[in-house]
ROBABA-801178 format. One line per 5 residues: number of its first residue (from 1); for each residue x, y, z of C-alpha. Coordinates in steps of 0.5 Angstrom, whole numbers. Last residue first. Layout:
<rs>
NUM = X,Y,Z | ...
</rs>
This chain:
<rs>
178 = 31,-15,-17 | 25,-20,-16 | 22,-27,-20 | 15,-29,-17 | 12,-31,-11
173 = 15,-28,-7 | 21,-31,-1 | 26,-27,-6 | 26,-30,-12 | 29,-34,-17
168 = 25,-36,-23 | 31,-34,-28 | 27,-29,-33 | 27,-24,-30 | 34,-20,-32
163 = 36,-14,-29 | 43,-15,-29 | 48,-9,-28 | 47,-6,-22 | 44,-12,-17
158 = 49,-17,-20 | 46,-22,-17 | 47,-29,-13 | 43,-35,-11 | 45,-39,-7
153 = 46,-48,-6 | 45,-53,-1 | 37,-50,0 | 38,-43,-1 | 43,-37,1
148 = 41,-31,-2 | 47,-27,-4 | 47,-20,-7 | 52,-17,-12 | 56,-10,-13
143 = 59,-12,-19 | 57,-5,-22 | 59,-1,-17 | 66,-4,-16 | 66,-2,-25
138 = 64,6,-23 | 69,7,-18 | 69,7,-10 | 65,2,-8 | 58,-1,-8
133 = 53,-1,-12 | 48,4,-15 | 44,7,-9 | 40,13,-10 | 34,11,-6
128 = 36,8,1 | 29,6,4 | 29,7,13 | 22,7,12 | 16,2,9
123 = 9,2,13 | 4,-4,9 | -2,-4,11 | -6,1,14 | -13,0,15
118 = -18,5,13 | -22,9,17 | -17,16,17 | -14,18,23 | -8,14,22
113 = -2,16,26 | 5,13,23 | 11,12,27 | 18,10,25 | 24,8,28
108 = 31,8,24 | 37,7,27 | 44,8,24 | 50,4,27 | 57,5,30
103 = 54,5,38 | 49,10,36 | 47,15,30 | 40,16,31 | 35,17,26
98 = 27,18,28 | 21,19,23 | 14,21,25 | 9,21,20 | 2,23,21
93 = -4,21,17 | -11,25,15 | -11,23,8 | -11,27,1 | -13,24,-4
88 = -13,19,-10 | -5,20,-12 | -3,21,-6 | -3,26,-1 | -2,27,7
83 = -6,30,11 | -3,30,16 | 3,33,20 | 10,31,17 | 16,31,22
78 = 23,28,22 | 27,27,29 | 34,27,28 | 39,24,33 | 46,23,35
73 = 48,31,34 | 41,34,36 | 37,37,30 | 29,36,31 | 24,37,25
68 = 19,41,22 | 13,40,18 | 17,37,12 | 13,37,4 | 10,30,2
63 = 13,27,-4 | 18,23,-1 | 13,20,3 | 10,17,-2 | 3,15,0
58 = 1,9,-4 | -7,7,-5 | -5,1,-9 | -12,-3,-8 | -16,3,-11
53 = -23,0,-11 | -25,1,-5 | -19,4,-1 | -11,0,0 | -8,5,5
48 = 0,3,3 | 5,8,6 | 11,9,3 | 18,13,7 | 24,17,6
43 = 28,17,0 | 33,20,-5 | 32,19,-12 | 35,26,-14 | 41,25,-9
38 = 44,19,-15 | 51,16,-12 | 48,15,-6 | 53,9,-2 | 59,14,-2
33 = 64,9,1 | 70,11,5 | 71,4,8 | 70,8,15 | 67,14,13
28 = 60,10,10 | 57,17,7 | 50,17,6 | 46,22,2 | 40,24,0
23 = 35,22,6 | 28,25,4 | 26,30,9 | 22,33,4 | 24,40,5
18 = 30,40,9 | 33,35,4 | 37,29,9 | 44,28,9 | 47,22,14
13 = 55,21,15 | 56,15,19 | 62,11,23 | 65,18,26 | 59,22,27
8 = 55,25,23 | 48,28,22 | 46,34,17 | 39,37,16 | 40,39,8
3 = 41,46,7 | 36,51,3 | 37,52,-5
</rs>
């Protein structure tokens, strides 16, 4: 099994799978958090190239096999050299995702290069797979709950253990999310 590319400092542990690039581990080392409790959900990035007739052209980047790749002790630089496959085609695109530790933070910056003649429209990075709450035990992950606060009020969910939809809430869409 090949190593993971490791970057630590003394805030963050980060550990991303050499052959994809998909990060599959991060260590909070100041609260002692583990935050992906599930590696084999690892991401990366996704990409949106909406084609004629096919709207939902996503490139999922944790499908992609790495083309190389940049280790210093503050910063990982990831490669994927085009082209990239979905799920309708191959596409002349290139990835190129930063990760630095600097000043306690983790920055993620991203760079994507279309040489095709669609429009690119919707670059997602930095995406934390494997997440199933926070805490040391299983029952502190399951109450993790996110907070959006609203008009004189807030909504609240147990992200890890209520799936429910049928609520109406929303996240600035027009529909329920969780």
């Amino acid at each position: 099994m090949p190593r993971p590319l490791r970057l630590a400092d003394d805030c963050h542990r980060l550990e991303f799978d050499s052959r994809h690039g998909r990060l599959q581990r991060l260590v909070d080392r100041a609260g002692g958090y583990e935050l992906i409790t599930e590696p084999r959900l690892g991401e990366n990035f996704r990409l949106l190239l909406p084609l004629p007739g096919r709207e939902c052209n996503y490139i999922l980047g944790s499908e992609q096999l790495l083309t190389s790749y940049e280790l210093t002790p503050r910063r990982l630089t990831l490669f994927w050299q085009g082209p990239l496959a979905g799920a309708y085609g191959r596409f002349p695109l290139d990835v190129t995702l930063w990760i630095e530790l600097a000043e306690g933070a983790i920055r993620f910056r991203c760079r994507v290069r279309n040489r095709t003649r669609y429009a690119l429209t919707e670059v997602w990075f930095a995406m934390l797979g494997g997440l199933t709450g926070l805490g040391r035990t299983e029952a502190q992950r399951r109450a993790t709950e996110a907070l959006v606060p609203t008009v004189n009020h807030q909504w609240q969910q147990r992200l890890f253990a209520d799936f429910g939809n049928t609520r109406g809430q929303t996240l600035g869409v027009p529909g329920g999310e969780h």
